[in-house]
Backbone as CSV, one residue per row, in Angstrom:
resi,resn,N_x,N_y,N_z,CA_x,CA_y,CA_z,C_x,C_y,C_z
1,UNK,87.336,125.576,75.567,88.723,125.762,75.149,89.575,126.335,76.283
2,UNK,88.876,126.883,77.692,89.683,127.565,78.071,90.137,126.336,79.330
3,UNK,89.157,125.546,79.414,89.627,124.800,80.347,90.540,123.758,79.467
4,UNK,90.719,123.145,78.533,91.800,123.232,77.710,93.031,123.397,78.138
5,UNK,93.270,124.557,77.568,94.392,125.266,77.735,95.375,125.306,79.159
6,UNK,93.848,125.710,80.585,94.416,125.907,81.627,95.072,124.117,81.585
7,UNK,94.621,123.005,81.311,95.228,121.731,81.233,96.502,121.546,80.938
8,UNK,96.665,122.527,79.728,98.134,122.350,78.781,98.981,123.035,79.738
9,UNK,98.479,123.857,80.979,99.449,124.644,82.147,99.929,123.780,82.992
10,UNK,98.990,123.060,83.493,98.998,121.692,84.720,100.021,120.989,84.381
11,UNK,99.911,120.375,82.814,100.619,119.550,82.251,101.963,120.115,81.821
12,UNK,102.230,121.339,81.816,103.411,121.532,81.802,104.103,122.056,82.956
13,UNK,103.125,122.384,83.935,104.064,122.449,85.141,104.256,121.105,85.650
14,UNK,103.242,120.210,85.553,103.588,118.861,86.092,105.395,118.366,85.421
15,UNK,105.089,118.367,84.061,106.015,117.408,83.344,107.488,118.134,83.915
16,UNK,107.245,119.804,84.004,109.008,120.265,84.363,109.259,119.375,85.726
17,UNK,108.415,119.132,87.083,108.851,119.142,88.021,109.207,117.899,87.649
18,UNK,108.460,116.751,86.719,108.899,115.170,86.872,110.202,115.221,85.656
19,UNK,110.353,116.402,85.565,111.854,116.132,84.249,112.953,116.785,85.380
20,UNK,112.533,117.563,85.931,113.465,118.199,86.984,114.162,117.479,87.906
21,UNK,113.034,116.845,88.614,113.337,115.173,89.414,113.902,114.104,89.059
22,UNK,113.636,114.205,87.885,114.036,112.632,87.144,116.065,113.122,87.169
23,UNK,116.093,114.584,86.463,117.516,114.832,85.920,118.505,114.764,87.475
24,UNK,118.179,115.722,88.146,118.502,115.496,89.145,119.089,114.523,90.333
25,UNK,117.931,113.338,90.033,118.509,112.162,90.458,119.518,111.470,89.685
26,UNK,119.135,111.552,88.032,120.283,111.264,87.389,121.576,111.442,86.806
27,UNK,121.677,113.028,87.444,122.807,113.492,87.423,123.544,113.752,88.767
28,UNK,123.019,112.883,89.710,123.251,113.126,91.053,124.749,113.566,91.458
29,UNK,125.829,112.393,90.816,127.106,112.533,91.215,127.675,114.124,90.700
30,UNK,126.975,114.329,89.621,127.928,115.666,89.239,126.957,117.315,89.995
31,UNK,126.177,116.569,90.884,125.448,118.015,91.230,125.935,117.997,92.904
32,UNK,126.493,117.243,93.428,127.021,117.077,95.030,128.574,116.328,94.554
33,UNK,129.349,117.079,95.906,130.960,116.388,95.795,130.747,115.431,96.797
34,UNK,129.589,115.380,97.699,129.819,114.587,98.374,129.068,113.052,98.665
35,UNK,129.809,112.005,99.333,129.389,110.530,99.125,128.025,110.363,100.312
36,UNK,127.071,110.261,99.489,125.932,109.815,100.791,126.230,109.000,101.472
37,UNK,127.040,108.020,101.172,126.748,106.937,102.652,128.134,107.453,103.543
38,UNK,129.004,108.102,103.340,130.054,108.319,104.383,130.110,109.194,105.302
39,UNK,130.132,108.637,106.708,130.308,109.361,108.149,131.117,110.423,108.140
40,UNK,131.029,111.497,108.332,131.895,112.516,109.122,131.915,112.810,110.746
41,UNK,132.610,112.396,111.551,131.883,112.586,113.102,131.745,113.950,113.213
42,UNK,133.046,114.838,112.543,133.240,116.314,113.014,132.158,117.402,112.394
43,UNK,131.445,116.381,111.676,129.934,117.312,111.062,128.561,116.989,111.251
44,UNK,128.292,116.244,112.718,126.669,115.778,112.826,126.120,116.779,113.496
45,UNK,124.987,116.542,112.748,123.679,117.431,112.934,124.362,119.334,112.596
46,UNK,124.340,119.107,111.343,125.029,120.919,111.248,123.830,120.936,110.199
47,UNK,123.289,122.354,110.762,122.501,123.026,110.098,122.479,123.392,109.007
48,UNK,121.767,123.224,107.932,121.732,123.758,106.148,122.925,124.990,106.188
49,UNK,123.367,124.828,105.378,125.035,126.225,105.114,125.457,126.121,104.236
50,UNK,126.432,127.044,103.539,127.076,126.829,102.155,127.401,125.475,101.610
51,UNK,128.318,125.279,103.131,129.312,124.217,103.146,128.028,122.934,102.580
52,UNK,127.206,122.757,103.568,126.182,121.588,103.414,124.203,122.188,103.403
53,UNK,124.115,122.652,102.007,122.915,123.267,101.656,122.136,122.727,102.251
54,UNK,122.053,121.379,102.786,120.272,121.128,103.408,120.884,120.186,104.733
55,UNK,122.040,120.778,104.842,122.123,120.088,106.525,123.282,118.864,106.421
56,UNK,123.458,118.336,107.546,124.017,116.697,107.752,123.695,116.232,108.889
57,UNK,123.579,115.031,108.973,122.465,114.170,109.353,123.249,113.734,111.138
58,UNK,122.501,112.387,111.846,123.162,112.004,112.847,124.545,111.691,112.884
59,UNK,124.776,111.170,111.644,126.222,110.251,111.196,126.795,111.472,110.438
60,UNK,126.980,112.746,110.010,127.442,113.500,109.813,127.680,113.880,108.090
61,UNK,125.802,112.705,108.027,126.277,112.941,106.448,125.841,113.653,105.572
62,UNK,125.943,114.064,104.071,125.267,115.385,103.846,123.486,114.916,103.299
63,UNK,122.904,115.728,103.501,121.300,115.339,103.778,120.792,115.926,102.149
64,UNK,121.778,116.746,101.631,121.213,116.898,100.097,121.327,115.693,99.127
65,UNK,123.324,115.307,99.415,123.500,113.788,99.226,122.273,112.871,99.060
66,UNK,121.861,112.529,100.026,121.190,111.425,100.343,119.731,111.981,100.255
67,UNK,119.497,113.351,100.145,118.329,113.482,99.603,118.379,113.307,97.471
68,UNK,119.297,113.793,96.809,119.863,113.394,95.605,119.575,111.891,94.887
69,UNK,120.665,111.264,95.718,120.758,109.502,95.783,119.108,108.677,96.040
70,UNK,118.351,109.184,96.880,117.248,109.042,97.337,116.343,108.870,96.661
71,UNK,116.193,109.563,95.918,115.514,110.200,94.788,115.344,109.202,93.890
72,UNK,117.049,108.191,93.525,116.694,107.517,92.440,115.949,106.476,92.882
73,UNK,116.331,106.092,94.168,115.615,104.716,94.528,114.035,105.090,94.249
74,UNK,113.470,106.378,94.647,112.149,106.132,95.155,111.583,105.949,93.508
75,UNK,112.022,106.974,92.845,111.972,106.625,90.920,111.993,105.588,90.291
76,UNK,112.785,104.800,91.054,112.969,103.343,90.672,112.164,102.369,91.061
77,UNK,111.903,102.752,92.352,110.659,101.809,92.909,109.428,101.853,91.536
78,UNK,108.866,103.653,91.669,107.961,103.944,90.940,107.912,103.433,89.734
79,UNK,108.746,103.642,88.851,109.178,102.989,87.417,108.647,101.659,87.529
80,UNK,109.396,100.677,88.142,109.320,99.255,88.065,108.094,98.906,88.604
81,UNK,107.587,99.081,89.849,106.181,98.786,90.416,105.135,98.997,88.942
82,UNK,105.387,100.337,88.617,104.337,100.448,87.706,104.032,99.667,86.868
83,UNK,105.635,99.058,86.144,105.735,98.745,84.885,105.314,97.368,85.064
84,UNK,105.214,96.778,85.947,104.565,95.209,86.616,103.193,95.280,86.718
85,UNK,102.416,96.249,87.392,101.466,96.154,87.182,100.107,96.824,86.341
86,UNK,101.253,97.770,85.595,100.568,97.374,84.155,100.459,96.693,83.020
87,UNK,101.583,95.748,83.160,101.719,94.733,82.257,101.182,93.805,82.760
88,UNK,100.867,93.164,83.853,100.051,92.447,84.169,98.800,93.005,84.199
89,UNK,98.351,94.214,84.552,96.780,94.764,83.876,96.363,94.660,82.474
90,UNK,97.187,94.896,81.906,97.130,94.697,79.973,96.679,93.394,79.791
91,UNK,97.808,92.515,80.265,97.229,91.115,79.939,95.814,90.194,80.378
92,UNK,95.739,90.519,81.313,94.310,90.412,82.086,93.435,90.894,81.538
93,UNK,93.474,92.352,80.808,92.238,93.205,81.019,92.244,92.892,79.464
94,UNK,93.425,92.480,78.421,92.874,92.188,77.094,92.185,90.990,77.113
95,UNK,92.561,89.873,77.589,91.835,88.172,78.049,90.446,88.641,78.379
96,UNK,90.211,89.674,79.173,88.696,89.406,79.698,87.775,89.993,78.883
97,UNK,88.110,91.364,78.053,87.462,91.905,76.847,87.712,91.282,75.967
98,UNK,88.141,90.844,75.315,88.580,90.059,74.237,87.739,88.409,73.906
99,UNK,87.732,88.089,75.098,86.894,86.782,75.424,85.739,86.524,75.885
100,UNK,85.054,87.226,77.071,84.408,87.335,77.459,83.884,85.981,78.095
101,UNK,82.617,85.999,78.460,82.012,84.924,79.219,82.593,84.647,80.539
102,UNK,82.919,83.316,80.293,83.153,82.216,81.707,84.980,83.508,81.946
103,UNK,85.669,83.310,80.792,87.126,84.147,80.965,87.121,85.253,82.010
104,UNK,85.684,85.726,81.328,85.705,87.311,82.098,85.224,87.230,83.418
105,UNK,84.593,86.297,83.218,84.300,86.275,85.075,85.021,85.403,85.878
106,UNK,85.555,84.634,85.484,87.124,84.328,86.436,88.032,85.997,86.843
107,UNK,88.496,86.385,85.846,89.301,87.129,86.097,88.926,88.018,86.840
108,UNK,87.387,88.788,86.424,87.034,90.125,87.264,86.361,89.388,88.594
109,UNK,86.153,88.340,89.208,85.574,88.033,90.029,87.415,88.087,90.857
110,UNK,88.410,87.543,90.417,89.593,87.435,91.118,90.134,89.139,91.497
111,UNK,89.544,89.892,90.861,90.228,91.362,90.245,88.889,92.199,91.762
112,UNK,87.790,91.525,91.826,86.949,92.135,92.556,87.652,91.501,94.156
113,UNK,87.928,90.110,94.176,88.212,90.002,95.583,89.680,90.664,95.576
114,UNK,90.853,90.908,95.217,91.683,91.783,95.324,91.391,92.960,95.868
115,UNK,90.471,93.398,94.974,89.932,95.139,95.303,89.306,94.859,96.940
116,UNK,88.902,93.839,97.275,88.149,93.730,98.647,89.501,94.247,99.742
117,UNK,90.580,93.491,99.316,91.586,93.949,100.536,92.153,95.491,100.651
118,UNK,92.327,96.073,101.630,92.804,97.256,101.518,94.321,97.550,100.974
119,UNK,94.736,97.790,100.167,95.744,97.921,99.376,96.993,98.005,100.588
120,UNK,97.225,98.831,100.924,98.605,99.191,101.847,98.420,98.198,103.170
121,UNK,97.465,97.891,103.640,97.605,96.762,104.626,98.298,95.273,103.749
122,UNK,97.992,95.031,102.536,97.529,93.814,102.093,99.159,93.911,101.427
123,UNK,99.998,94.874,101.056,101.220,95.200,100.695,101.470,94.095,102.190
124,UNK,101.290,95.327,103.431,102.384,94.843,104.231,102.351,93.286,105.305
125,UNK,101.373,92.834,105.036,100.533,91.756,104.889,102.000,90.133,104.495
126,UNK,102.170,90.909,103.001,103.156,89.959,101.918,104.579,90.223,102.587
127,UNK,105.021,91.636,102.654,106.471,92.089,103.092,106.633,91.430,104.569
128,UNK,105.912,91.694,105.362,106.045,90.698,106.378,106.719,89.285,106.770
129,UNK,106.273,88.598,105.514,106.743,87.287,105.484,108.000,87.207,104.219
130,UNK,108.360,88.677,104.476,109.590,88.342,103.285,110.873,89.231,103.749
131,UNK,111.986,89.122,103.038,112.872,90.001,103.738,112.928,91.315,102.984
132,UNK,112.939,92.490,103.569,112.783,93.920,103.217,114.100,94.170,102.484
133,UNK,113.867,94.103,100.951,114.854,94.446,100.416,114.156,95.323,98.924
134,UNK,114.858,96.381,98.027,114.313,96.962,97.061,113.739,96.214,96.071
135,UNK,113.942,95.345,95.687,113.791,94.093,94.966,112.137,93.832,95.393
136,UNK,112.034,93.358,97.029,110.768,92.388,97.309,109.854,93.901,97.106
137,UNK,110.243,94.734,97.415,109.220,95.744,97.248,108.551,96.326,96.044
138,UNK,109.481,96.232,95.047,108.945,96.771,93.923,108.050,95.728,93.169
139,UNK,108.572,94.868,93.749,107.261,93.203,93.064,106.390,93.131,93.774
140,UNK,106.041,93.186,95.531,105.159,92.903,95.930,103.888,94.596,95.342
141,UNK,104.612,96.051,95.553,103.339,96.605,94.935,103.216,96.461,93.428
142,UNK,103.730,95.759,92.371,103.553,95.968,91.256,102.282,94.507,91.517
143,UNK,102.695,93.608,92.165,101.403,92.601,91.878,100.344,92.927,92.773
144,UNK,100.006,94.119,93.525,98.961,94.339,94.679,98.572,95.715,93.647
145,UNK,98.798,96.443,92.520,98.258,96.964,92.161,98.037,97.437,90.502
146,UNK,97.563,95.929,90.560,97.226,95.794,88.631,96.233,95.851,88.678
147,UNK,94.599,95.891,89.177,93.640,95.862,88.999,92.968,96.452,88.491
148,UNK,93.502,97.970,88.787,92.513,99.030,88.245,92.854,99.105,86.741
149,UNK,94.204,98.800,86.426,94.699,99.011,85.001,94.065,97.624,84.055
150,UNK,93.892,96.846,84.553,92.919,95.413,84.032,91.075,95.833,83.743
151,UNK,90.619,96.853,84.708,89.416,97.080,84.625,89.376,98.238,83.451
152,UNK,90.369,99.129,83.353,90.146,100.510,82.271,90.896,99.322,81.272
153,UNK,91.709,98.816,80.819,91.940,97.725,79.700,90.766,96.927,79.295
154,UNK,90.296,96.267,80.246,88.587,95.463,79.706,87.896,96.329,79.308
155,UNK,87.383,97.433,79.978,85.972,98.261,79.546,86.704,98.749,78.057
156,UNK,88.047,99.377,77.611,87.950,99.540,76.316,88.066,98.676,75.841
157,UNK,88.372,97.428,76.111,88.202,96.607,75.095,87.332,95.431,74.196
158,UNK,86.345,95.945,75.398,84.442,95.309,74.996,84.351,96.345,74.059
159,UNK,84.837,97.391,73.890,84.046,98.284,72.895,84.788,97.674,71.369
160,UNK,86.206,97.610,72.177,87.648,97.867,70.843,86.652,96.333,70.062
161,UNK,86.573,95.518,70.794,85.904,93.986,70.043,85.132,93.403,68.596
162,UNK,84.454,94.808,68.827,82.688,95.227,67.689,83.543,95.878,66.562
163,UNK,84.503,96.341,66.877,84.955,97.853,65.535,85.014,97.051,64.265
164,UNK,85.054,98.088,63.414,85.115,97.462,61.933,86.521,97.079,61.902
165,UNK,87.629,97.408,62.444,89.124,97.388,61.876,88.941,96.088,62.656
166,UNK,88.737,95.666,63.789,88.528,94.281,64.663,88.181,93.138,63.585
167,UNK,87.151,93.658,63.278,86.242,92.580,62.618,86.898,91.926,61.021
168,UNK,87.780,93.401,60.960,88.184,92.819,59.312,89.785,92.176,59.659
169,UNK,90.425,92.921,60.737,91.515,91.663,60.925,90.955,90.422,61.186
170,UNK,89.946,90.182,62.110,89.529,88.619,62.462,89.484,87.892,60.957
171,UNK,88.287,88.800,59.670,88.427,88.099,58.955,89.325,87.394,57.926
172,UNK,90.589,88.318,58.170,91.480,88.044,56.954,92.441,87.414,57.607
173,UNK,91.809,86.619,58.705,92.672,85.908,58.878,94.031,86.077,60.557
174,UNK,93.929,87.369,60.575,94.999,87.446,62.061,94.834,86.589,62.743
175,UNK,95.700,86.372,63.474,95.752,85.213,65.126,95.723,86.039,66.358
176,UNK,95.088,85.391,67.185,94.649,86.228,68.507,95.301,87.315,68.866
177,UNK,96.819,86.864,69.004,97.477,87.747,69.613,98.287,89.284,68.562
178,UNK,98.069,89.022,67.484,98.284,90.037,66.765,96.774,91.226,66.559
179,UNK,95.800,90.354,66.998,94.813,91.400,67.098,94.715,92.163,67.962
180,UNK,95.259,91.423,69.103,95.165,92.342,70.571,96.238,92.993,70.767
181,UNK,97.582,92.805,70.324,98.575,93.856,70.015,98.892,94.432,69.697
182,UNK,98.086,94.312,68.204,98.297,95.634,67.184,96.726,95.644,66.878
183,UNK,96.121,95.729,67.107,94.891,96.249,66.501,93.777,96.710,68.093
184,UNK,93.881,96.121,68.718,93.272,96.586,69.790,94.214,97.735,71.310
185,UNK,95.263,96.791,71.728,95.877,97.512,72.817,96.011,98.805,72.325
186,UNK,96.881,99.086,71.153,97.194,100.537,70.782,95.896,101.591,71.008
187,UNK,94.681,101.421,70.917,93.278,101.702,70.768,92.883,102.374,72.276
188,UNK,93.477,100.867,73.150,92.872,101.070,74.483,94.121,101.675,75.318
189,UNK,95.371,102.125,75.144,96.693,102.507,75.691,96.372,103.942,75.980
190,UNK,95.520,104.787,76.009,95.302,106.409,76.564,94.936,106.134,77.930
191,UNK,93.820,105.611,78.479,93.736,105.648,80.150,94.604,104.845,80.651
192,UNK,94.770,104.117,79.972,96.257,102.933,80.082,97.793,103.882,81.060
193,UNK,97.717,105.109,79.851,99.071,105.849,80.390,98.708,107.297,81.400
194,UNK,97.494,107.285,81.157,97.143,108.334,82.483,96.892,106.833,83.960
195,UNK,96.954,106.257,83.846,96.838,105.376,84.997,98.124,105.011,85.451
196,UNK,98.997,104.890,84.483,100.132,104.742,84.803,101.349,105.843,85.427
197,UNK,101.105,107.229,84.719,101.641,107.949,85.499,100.951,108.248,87.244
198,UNK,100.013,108.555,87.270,99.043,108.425,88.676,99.768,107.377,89.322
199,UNK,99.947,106.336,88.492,100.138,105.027,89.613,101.837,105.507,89.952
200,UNK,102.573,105.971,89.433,104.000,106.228,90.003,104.057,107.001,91.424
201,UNK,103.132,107.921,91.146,102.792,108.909,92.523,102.566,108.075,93.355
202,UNK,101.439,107.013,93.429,100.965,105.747,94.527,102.011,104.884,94.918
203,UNK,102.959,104.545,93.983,104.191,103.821,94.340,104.891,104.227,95.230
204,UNK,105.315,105.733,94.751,106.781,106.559,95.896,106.078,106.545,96.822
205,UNK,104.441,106.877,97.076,104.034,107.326,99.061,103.950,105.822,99.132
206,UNK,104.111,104.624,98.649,103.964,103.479,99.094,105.342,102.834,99.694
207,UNK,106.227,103.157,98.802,107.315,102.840,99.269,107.984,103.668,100.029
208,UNK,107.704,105.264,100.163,108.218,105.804,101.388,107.538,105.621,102.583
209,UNK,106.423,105.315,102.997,105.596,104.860,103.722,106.044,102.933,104.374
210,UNK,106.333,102.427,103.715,107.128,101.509,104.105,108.360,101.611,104.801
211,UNK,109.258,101.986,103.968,110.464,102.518,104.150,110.608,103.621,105.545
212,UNK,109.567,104.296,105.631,109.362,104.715,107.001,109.157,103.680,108.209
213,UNK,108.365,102.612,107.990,107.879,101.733,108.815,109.114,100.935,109.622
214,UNK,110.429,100.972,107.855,111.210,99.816,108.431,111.031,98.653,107.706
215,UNK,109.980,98.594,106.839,110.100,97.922,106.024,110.342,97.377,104.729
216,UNK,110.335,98.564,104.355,111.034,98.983,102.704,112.663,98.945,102.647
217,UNK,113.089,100.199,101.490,114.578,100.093,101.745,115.535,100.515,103.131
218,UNK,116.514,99.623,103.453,116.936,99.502,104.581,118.166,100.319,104.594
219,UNK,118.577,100.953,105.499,119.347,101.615,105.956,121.041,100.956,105.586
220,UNK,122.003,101.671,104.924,122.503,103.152,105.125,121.988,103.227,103.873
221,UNK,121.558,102.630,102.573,120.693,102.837,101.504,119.883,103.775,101.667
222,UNK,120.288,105.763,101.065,119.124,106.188,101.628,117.720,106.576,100.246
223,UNK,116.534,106.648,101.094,115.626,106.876,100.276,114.244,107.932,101.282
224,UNK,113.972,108.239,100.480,112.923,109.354,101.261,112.454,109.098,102.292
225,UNK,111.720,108.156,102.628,110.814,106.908,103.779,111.922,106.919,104.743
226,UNK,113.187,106.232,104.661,113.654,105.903,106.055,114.701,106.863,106.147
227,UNK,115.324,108.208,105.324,115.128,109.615,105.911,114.664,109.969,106.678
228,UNK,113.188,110.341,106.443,112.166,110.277,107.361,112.225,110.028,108.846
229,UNK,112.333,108.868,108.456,112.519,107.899,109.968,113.609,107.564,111.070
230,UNK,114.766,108.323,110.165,116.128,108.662,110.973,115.416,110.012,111.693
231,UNK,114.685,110.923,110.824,114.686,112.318,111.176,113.534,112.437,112.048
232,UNK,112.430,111.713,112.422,111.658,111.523,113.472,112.408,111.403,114.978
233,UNK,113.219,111.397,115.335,114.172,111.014,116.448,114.736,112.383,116.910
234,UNK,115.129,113.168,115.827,116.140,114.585,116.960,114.953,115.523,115.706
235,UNK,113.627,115.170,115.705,113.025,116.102,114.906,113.056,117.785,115.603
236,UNK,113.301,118.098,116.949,113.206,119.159,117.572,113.709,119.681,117.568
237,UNK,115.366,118.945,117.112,116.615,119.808,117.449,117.306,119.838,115.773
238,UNK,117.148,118.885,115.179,117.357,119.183,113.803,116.223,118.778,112.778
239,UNK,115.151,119.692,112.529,113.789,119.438,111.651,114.079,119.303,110.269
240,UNK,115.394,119.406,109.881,115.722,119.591,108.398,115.960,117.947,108.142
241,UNK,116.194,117.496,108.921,116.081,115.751,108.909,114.933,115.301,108.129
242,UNK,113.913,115.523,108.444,112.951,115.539,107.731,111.967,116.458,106.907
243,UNK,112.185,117.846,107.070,111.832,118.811,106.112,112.006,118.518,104.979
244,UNK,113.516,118.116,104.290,113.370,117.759,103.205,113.253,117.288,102.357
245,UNK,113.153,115.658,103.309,112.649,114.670,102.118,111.302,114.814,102.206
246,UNK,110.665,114.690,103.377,109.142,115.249,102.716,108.594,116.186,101.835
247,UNK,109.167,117.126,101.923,109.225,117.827,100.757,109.600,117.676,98.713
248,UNK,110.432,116.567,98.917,111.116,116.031,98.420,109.670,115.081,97.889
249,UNK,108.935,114.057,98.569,107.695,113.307,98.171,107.273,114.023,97.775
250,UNK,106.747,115.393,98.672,105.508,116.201,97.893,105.408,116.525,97.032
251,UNK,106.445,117.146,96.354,106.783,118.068,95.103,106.268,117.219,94.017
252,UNK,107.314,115.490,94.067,107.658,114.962,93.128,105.951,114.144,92.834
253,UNK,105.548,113.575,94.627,103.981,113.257,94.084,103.077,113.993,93.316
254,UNK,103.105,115.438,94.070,102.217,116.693,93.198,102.252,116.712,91.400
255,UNK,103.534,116.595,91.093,104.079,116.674,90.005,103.502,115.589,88.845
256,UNK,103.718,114.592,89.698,103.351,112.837,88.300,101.649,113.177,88.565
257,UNK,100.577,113.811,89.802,99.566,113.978,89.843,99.016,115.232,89.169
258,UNK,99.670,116.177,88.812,99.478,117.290,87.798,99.207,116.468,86.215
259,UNK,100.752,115.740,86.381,100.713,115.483,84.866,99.854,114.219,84.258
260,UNK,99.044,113.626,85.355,98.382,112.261,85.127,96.992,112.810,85.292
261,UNK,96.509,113.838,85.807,95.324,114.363,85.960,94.829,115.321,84.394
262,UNK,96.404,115.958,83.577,95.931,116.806,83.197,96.057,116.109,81.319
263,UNK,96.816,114.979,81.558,96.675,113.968,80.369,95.346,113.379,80.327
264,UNK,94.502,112.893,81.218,93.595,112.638,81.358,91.968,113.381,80.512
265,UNK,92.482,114.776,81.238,91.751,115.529,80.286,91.901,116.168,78.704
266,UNK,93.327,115.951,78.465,94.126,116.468,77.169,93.596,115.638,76.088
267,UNK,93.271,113.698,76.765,93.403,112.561,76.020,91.667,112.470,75.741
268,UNK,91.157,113.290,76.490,89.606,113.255,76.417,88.899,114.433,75.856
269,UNK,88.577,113.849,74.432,87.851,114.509,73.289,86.844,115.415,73.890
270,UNK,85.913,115.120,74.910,85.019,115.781,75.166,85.167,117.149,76.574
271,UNK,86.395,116.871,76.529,86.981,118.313,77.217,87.478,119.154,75.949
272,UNK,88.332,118.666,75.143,88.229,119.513,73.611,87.050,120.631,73.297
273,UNK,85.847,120.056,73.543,84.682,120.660,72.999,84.030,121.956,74.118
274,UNK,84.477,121.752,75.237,84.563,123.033,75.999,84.541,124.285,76.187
């Protein structure tokens, strides 16, 4: 019980920082007067101050701004990436439990050579041959990382298959897809949503990690990643360039990884018994 409890701590420090983050970005305009993308010449590179709490940048712009604004993109990435490739994990991973045989080994044999490529090479692999825009990014990682959510969808759903509630919709008659929508997915949707928050954390260092490269979102669009990568350049003479959007990843990764680690154990009966 006590490890329990310390869970219900994790999980609520996780959830403030990802409600904190989330509001923040979405109340962006009314928490700064000022416009992220507009130049000031008579204010570059000025140090964090009343006037400008976390600095302004080469172009003289304010760095809370655009750390604010920033925020939503990288949320947005996260959101949407996820929501692609767990809906494409669902569908996969109900087809291959659900069916089994020849089905299941098409899919997990396609799901195993995926897993062969290294994920963040195999991202930039696709972006390469495409043009770097928020759009190509949030599709290319939502389809480079459905797999794992297809493999925790199958394994519950070889079990969900056998149940008595299974067996008595089959008999009275349901059609495929009402069994696997309402009688099975709901069943198998707990590692489902601890995979899914985890996977938001994997998204933002994916897309700020891009976006650092130059290949993610593109400039004066700002977002954590090519922050970053403005602030690699006069890092000596102004470090707040990048102090705070990294900071800015960390918090917010730490945060969806608190609260996806500690659902995990909340959603699992046999930490209960503890």
């Amino acid at each position: 019980m006590r490890v329990f409890r310390g869970r219900y701590l994790f999980f609520a420090f996780g959830a403030f920082i990802v409600l904190g983050m989330s509001l923040a970005a979405l109340f962006a305009p009314l928490l700064t007067p000022y416009d992220p993308w507009a130049i000031d010449v008579s204010a570059l590179l000025q140090s964090p101050s009343l006037e400008h709490p976390l600095g302004t940048d080469a172009l003289g712009r304010d760095v809370f701004a655009r750390v604010l604004y920033g925020a939503r993109i990288s949320l947005w990435v996260g959101f949407i990436a996820v929501g692609i490739s767990t809906g494409l994990g669902i569908f996969f991973g109900l087809l291959a439990g659900y069916f089994g045989g020849l089905v299941d080994e098409i899919i997990m044999r396609f799901v195993d050579i995926m897993l062969c490529f290294p994920a963040f090479f195999l991202i930039l692999a696709v972006i390469a041959f495409l043009e770097p825009s928020l759009n190509n990014i949030m599709i290319v990682i939502g389809l480079t990382s459905w797999m794992g959510v297809a493999r925790l969808v199958r394994a519950e759903t070889l079990s969900l298959r056998e149940r008595e509630f299974v067996q008595s919709a089959r008999l009275c008659g349901a059609g495929l897809w009402r069994i696997l929508l309402v009688h099975v997915l709901p069943n198998a949707l707990p590692p489902v949503l601890v995979s899914a928050t985890l996977g938001v954390a994997a998204a933002i260092l994916t897309e700020s990690a891009l976006s650092f490269l130059g290949l993610g979102v593109q400039p004066p669009t700002p977002s954590w990643g090519n922050m970053l990568m403005e602030g690699k350049d006069v890092l000596e003479i102004a470090p707040w360039l990048s102090v705070f959007p990294g900071l800015c990843i960390l918090v917010t990764v730490l945060g969806y990884n608190l609260l996806g680690e500690s659902l995990r154990d909340i959603l699992d009966p046999r930490v209960k018994n503890k």
